[in-house]
TORLUM-806382 format. One line per 10 residues: number of its first residue (from 1); their letters; for each residue z, x, y of N, C-alpha, C, O. Coordinates in Angstrom, 1 decimal, m for minus. Layout:
REM TORLUM-806382
NUM) a) Z,X,Y,Z,X,Y,Z,X,Y,Z,X,Y; ...
***
This chain:
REM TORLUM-806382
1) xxxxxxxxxx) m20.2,m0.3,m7.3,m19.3,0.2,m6.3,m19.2,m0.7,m5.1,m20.1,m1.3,m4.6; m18.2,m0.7,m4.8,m18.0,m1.6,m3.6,m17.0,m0.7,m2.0,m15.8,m0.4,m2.2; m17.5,m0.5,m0.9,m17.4,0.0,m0.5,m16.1,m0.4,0.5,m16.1,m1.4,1.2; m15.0,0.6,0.5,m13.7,0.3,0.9,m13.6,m0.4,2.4,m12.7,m1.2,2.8; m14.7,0.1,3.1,m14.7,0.1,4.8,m15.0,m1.1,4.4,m13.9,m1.7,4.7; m15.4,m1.8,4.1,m15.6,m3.6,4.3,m14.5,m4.4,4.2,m14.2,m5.3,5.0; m13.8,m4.0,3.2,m12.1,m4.7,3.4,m11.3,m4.3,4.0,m10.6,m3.3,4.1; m11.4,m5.5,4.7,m9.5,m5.4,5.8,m8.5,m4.9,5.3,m7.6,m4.2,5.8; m8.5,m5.3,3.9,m6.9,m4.6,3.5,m6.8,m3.4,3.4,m5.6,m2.9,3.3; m7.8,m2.7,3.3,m8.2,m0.5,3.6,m7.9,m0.3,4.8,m7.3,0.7,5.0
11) xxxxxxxxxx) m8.3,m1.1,5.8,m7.5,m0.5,7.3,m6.1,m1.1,7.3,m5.2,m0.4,7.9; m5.7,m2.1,6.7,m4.3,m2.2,7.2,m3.3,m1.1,6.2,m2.2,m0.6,6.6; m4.1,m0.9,4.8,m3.0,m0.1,3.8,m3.2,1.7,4.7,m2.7,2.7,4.1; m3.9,1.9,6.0,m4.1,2.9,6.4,m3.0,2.5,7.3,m2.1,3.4,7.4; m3.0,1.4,8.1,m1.9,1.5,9.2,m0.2,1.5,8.2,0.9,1.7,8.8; m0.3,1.4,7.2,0.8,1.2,6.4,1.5,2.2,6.3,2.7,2.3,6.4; 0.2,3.2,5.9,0.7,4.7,5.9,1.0,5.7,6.2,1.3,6.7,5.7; 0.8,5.2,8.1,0.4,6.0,9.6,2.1,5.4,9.9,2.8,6.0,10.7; 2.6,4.4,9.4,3.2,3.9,10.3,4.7,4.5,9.4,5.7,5.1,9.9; 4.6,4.3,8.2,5.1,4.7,7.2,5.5,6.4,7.0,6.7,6.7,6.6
21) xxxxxxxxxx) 4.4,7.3,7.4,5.0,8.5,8.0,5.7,8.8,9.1,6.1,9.9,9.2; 6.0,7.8,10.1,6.2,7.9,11.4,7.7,7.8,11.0,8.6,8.6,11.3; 8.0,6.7,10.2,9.6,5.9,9.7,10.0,7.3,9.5,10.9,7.9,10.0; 9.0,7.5,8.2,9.7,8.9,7.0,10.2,10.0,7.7,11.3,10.4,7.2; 9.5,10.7,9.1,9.4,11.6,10.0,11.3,11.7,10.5,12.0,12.7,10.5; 11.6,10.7,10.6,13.0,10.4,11.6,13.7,10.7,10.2,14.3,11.8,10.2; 13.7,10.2,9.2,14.8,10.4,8.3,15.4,11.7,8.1,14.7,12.7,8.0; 17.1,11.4,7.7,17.6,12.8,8.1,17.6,13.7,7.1,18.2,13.3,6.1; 17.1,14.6,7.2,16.9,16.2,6.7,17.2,16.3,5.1,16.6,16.9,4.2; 18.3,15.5,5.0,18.7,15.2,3.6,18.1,14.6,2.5,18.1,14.9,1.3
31) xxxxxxxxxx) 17.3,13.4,3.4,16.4,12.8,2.8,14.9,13.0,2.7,14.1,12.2,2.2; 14.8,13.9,3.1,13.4,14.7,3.4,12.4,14.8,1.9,11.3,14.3,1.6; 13.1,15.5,1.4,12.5,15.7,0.0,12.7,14.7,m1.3,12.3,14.9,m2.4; 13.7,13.5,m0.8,14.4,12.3,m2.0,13.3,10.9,m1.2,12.0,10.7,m1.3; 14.3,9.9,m0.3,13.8,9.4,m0.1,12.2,9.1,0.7,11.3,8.3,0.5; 12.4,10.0,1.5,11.1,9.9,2.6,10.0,10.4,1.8,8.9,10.0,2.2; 10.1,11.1,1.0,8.8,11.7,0.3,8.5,10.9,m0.5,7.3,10.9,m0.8; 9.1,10.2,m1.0,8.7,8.9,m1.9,8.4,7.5,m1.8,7.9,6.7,m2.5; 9.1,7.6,m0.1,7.8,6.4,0.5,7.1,6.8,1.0,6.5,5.9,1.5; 6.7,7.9,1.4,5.1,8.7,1.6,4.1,8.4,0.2,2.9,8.4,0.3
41) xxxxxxxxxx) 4.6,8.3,m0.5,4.0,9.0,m1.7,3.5,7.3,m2.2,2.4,7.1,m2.8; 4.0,6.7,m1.9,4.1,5.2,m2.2,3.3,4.5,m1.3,2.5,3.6,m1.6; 3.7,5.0,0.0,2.5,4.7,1.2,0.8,5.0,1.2,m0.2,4.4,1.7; 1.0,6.5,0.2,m0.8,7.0,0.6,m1.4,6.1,m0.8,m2.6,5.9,m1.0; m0.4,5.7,m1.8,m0.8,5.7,m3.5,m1.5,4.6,m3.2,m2.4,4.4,m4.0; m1.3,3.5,m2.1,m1.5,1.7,m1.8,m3.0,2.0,m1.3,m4.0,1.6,m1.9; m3.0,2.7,m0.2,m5.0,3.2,m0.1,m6.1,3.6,m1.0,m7.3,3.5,m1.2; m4.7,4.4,m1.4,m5.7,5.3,m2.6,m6.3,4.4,m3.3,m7.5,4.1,m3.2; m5.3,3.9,m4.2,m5.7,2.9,m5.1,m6.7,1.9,m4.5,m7.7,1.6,m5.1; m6.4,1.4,m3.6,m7.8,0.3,m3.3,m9.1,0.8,m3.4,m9.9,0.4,m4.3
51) xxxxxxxxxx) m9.3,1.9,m2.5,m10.1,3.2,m2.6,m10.9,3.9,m3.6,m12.1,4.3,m3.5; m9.9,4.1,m4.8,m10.3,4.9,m6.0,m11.2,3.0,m7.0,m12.3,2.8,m7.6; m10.0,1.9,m6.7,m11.1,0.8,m7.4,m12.0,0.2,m6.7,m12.2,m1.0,m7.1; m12.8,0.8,m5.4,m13.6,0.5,m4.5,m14.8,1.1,m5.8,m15.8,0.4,m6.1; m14.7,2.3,m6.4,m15.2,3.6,m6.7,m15.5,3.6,m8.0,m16.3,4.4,m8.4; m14.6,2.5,m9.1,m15.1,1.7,m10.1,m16.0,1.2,m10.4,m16.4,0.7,m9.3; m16.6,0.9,m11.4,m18.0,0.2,m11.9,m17.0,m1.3,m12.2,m16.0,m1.3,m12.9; m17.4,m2.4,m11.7,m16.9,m4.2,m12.0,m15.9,m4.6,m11.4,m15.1,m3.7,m11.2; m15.7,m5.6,m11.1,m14.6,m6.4,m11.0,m13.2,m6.0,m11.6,m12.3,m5.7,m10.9; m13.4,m6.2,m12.9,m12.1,m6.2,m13.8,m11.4,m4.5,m13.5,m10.2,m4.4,m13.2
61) xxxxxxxxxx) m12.1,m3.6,m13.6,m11.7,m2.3,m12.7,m11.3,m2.1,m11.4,m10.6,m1.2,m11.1; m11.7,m2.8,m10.9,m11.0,m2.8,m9.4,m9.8,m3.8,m9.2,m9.0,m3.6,m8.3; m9.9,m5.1,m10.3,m8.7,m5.6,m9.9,m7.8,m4.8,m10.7,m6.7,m5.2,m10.6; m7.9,m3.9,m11.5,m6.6,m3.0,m12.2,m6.0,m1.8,m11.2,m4.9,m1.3,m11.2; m7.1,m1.7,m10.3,m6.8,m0.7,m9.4,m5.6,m1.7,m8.0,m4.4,m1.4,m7.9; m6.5,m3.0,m7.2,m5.3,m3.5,m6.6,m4.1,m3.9,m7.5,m2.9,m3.8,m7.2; m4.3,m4.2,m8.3,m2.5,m4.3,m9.1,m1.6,m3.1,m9.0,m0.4,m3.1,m9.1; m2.8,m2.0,m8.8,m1.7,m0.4,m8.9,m1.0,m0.3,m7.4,0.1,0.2,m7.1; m2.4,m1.0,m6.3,m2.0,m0.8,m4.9,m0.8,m2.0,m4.8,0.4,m1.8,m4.5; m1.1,m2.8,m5.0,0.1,m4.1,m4.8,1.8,m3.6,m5.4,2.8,m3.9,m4.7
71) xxxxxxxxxx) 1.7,m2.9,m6.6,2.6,m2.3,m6.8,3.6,m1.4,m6.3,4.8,m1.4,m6.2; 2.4,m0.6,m5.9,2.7,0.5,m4.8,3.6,0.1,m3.8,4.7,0.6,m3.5; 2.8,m1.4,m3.1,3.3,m1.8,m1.4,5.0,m2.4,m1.7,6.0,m2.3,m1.0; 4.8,m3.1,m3.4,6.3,m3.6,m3.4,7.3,m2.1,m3.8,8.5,m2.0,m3.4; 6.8,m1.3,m4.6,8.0,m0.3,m4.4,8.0,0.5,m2.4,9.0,1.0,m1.8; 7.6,0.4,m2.2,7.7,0.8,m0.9,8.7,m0.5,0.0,9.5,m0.4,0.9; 8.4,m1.4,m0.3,9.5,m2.6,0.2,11.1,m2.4,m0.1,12.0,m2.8,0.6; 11.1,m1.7,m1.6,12.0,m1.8,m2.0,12.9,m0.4,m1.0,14.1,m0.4,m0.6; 11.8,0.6,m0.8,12.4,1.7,m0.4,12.5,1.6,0.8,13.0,2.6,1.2; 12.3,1.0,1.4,12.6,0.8,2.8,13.7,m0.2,2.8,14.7,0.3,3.5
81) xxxxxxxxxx) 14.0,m1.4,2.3,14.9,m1.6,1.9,16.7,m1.5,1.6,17.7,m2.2,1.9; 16.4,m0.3,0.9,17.1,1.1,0.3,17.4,1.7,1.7,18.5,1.7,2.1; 16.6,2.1,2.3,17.1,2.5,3.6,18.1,1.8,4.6,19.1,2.1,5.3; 17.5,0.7,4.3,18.0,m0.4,5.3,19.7,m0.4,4.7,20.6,m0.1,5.5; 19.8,m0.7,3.4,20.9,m0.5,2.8,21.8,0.6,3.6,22.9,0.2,4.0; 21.5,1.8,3.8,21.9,3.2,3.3,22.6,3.9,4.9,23.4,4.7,5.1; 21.3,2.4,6.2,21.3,3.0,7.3,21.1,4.2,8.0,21.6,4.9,8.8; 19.8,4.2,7.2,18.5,4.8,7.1,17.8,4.8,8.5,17.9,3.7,9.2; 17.2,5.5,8.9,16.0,5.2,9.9,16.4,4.4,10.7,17.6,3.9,10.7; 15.2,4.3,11.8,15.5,3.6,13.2,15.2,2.1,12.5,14.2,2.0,11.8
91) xxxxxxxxxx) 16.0,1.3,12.6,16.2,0.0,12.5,14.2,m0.8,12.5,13.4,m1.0,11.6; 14.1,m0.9,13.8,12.9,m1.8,14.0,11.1,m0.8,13.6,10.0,m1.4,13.4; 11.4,0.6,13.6,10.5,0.9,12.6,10.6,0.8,11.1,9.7,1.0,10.3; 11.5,0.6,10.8,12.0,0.5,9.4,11.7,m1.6,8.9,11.5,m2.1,7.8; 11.8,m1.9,9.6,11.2,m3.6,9.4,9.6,m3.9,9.8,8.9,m4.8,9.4; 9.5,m2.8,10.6,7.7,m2.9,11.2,7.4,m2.4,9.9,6.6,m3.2,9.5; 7.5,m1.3,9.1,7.5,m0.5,7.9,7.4,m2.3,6.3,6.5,m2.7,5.6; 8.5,m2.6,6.6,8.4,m3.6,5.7,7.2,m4.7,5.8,6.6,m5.2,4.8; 7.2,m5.1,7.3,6.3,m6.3,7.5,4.9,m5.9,7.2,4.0,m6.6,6.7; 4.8,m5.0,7.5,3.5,m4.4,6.8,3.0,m4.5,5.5,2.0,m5.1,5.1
101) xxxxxxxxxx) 4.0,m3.8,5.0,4.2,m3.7,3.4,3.8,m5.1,2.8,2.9,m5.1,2.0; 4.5,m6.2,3.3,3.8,m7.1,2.8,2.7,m7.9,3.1,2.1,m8.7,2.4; 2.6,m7.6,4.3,1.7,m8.1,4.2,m0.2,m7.9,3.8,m1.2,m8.7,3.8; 0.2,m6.3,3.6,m0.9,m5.7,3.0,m0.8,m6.3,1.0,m1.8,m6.5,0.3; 0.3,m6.4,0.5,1.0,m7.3,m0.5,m0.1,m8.3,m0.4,m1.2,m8.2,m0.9; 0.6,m9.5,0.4,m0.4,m11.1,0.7,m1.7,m10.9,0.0,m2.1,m11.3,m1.1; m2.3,m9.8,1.1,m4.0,m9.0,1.3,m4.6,m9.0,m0.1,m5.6,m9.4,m0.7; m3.8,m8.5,m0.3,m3.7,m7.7,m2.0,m4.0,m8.7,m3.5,m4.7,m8.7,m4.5; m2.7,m9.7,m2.8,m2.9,m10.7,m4.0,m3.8,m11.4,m3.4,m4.7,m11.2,m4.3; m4.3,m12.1,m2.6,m5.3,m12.8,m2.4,m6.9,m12.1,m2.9,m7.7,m12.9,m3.3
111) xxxxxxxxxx) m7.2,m10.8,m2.8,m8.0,m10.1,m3.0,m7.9,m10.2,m4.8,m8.9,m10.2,m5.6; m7.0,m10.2,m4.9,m6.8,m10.3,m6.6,m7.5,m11.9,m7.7,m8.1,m12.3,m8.6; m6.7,m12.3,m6.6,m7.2,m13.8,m6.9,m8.6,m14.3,m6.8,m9.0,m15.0,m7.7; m9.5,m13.9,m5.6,m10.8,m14.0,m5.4,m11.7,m13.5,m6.6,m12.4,m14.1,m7.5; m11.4,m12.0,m6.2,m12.0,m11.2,m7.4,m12.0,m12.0,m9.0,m13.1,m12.3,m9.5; m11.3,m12.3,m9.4,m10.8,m13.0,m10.6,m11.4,m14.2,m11.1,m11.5,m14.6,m12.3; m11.8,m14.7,m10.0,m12.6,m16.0,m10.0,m14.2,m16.0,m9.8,m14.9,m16.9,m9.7; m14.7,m14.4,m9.7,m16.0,m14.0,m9.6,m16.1,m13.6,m11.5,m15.1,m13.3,m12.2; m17.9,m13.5,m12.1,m17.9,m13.1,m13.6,m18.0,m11.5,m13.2,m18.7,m11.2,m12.2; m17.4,m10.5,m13.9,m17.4,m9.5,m13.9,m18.8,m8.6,m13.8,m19.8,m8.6,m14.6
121) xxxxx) m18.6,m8.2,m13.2,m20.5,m7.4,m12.6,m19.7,m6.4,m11.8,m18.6,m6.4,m11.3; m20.7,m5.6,m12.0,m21.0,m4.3,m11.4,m20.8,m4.5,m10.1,m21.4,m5.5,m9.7; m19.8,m3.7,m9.0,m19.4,m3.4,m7.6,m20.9,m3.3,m6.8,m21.9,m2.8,m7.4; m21.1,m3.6,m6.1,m22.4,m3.0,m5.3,m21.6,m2.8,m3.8,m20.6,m3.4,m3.4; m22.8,m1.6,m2.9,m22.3,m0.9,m1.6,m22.5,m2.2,m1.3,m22.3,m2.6,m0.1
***
């Protein structure tokens, strides 16, 4: 097991999702239960996931878990995006929303890469 609080990318996929509700918050009423709930959902899935393969036994388990988070952060790019499209949300929370996104992304694949190049063993605290 490897314990989440040690990686930077658990606090930032936290500001991701703090910041990410704040966006979802403003959107209009219509979109309440369509879009905004599904980049909520997409927002908390990117922690989780780091989180839940913090909580795995090895390597190769935890990099299946950031692939789930990395995923996560690009559908939420997309959905913010989508907004952007749609003229959605307040403009500069809605790009603070993205710049995030990726760059918890970057986090992500670099974290993937490292991992990868270690022999698979057991997580330790």
């Amino acid at each position: 097991m490897q314990n989440p609080d040690n990686l930077a990318v658990t606090r930032e996929a936290i500001t991701l999702a703090s910041m990410t509700y704040r966006f979802a918050a403003h959107l209009p009423a219509t979109e309440r239960f369509e879009l905004s709930a599904q980049m909520r959902r997409a927002a908390v899935s990117v922690g989780s996931n780091i989180v839940e393969g913090c909580g795995r036994n090895g390597n190769r388990a935890l990099v299946a878990s950031l692939h789930l988070a990395l995923g996560s952060a690009c559908e939420l790019r997309f959905q913010a995006a989508l907004a952007a499209e749609l003229g959605l949300g307040d403009p500069g929370e809605r790009a603070a929303v993205i710049e995030q996104a990726e760059r918890v992304g970057r986090m992500l694949s670099r974290l993937i890469v490292a991992l990868r190049k270690r022999p698979d063993r057991p997580n330790s605290l």
